[in-house]
C-alpha positions as CSV (number, residue, x, y, z in Angstrom):
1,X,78.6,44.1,28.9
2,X,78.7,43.7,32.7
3,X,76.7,46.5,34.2
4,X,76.8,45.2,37.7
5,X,79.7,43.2,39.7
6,X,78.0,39.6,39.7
7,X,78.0,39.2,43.6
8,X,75.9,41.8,44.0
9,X,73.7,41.0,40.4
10,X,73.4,37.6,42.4
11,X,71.6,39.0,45.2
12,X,68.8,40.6,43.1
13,X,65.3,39.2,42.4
14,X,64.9,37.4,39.5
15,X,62.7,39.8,38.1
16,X,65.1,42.7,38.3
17,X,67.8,40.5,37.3
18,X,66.0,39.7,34.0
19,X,65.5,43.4,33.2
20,X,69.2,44.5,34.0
21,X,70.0,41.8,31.3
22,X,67.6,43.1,28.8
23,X,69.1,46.8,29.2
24,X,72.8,45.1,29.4
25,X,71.6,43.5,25.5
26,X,70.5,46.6,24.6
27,X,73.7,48.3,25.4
28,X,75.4,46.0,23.3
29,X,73.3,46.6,20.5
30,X,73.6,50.2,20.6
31,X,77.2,52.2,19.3
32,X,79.7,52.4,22.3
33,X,80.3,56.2,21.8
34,X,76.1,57.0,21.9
35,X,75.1,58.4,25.3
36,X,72.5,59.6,24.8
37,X,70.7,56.2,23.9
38,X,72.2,54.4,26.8
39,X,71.0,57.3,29.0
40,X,67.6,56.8,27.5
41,X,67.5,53.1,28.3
42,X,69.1,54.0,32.1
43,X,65.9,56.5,32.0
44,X,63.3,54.0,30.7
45,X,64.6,51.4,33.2
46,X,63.7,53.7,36.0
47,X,60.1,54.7,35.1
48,X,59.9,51.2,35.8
49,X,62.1,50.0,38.3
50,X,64.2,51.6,41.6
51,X,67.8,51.9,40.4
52,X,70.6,50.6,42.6
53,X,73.6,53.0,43.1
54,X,75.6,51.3,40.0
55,X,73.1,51.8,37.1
56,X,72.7,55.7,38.7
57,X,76.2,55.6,38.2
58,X,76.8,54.2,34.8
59,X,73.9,57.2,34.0
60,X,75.7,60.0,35.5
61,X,78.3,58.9,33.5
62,X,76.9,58.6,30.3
63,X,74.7,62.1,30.7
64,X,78.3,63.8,31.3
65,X,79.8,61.3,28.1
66,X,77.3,63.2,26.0
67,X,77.4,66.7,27.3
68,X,81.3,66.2,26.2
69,X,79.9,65.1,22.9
70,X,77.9,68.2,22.5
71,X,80.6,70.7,23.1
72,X,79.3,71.8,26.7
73,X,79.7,70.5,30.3
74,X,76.8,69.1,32.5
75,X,76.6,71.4,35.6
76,X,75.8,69.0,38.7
């Protein structure tokens, strides 16, 4: 799973780089359909690391995946 467009993963340090792949691997170990583990992992990233605008994204995302799940909507 490609969380970020290459050109711009390209431009990251290696550090960060290395630890996008290791949440991208944990996505794909995880079920597609369970947000609220890949919201975890976005969440666990960031006590760690600034998050760019696309992982922010892909959490938004997956936060509002699984308030669908639950049978109410996220108010933001």
């Amino acid at each position: 799973m490609e969380l970020i467009k290459n050109e711009l993963f390209l431009t990251l340090p290696p550090s960060y780089q290395k630890a996008v792949e290791k949440v991208e691997q944990e996505f794909r170990d995880i079920p597609e359909t369970d947000h609220r583990a890949k919201r975890d992992i976005l969440l666990e990233f960031s006590l760690k690391y600034l998050m760019i605008k696309e992982l922010w994204d892909i959490y938004f995302f997956e936060r509002f995946e699984f308030s669908n799940d639950c049978g109410f909507y996220a108010s933001y």
